[in-house]
C-alpha positions in Angstrom: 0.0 0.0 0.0 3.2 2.5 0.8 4.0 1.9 -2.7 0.6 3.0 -4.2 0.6 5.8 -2.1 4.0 7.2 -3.6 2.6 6.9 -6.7 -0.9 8.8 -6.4 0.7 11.2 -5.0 3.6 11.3 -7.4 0.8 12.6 -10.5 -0.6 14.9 -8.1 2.7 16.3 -7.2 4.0 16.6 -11.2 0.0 18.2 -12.1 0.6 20.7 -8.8 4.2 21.3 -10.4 2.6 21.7 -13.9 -0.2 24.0 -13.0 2.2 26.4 -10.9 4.9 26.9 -12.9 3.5 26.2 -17.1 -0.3 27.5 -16.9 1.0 30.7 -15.8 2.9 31.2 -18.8 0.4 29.5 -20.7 -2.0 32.5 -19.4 0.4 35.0 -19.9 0.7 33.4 -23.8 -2.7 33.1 -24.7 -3.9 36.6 -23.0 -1.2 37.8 -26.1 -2.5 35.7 -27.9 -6.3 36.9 -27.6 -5.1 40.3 -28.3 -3.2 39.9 -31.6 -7.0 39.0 -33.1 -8.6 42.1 -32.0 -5.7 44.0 -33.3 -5.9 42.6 -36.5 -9.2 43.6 -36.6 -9.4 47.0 -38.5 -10.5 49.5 -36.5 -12.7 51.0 -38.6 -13.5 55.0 -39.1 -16.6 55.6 -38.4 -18.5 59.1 -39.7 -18.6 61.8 -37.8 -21.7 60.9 -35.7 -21.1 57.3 -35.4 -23.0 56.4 -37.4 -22.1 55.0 -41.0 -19.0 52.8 -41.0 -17.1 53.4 -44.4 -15.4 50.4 -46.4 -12.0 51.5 -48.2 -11.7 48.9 -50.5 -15.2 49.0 -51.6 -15.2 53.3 -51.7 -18.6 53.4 -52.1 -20.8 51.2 -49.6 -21.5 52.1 -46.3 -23.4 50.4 -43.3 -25.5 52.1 -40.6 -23.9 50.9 -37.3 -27.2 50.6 -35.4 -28.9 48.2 -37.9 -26.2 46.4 -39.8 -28.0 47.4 -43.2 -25.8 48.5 -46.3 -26.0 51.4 -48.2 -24.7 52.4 -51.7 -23.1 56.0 -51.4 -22.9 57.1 -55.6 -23.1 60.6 -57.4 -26.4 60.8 -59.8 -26.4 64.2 -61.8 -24.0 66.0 -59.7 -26.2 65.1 -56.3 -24.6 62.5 -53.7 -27.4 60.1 -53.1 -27.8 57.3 -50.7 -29.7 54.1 -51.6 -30.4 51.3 -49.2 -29.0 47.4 -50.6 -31.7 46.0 -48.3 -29.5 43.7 -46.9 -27.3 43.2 -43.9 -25.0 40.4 -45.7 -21.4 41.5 -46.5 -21.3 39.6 -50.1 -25.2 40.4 -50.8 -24.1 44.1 -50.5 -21.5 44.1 -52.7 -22.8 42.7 -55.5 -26.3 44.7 -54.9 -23.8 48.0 -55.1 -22.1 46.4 -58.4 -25.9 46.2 -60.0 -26.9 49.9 -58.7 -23.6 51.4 -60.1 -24.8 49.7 -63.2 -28.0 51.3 -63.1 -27.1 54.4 -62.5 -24.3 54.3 -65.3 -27.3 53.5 -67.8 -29.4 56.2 -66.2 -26.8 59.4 -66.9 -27.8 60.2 -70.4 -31.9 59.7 -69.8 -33.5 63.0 -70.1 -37.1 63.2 -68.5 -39.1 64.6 -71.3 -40.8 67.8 -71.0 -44.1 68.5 -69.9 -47.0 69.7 -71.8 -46.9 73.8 -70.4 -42.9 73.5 -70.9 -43.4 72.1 -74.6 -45.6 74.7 -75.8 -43.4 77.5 -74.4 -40.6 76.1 -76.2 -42.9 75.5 -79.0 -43.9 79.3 -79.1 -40.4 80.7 -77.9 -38.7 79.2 -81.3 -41.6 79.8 -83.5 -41.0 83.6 -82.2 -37.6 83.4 -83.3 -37.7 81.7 -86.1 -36.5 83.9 -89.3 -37.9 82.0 -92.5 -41.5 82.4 -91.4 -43.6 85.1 -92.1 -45.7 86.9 -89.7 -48.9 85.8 -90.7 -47.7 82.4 -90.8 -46.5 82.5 -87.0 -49.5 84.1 -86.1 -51.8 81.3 -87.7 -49.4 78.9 -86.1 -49.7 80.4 -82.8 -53.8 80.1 -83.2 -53.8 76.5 -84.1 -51.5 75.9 -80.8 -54.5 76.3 -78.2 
């Protein structure tokens, strides 16, 4: 019995040993090691308010920190608009931003025709100014306008 004795107490001794002196340093170690992570996470600019957090490699989407939702942040006709991608999904966003960018691209050289009042008074304005016509004529073709 001496003999077993020695030895239970021989494991209990090495994992005492073991515990003191190694998971100390294994502690120390892995606390580093937890950190190095969350520095390599990007600490990410976030707007002025807090609220938007921009993407540099991807310039033009943007996601509202309180809901996780992306945005696409593009220039239509001189005016900065912002459209929602309806989607909180990293991959979904970009290639809903890809597909808007499209759109918009297609969308530059649309005009929005005139309305009726603004046809007529371009109607009447070159009519007026128009050299080859005689006055009689511009009057009768001002009389068949309304």
């Amino acid at each position: 019995m001496c003999v077993y004795n020695v030895f239970m107490t021989l494991p209990v001794f090495h994992f005492i040993f073991v515990y003191c002196i190694c998971i100390p340093q294994h502690s120390i170690l892995s606390s580093e090691t937890e950190k190095q992570p969350d520095s390599r996470k990007r600490d990410e600019p976030l707007s002025k308010y807090g609220q938007w957090r921009p993407f540099p490699k991807v310039p033009c989407l943007l996601q509202y920190v309180s809901n996780g939702n992306y945005y696409g942040r593009i220039r239509a006709n001189g005016k900065l608009i912002r459209v929602s991608l309806k989607t909180a999904v990293w991959i979904t966003a970009k290639l809903r931003l890809t597909d808007l960018q499209k759109d918009q691209r297609e969308n530059i050289n649309k005009v929005d025709p005139p309305k009726f009042r603004e046809a007529v008074d371009m109607f009447t304005t070159k009519l007026e100014h128009e050299p080859t016509l005689k006055p009689q004529s511009k009057k009768y073709r001002l009389c068949c306008e309304g």
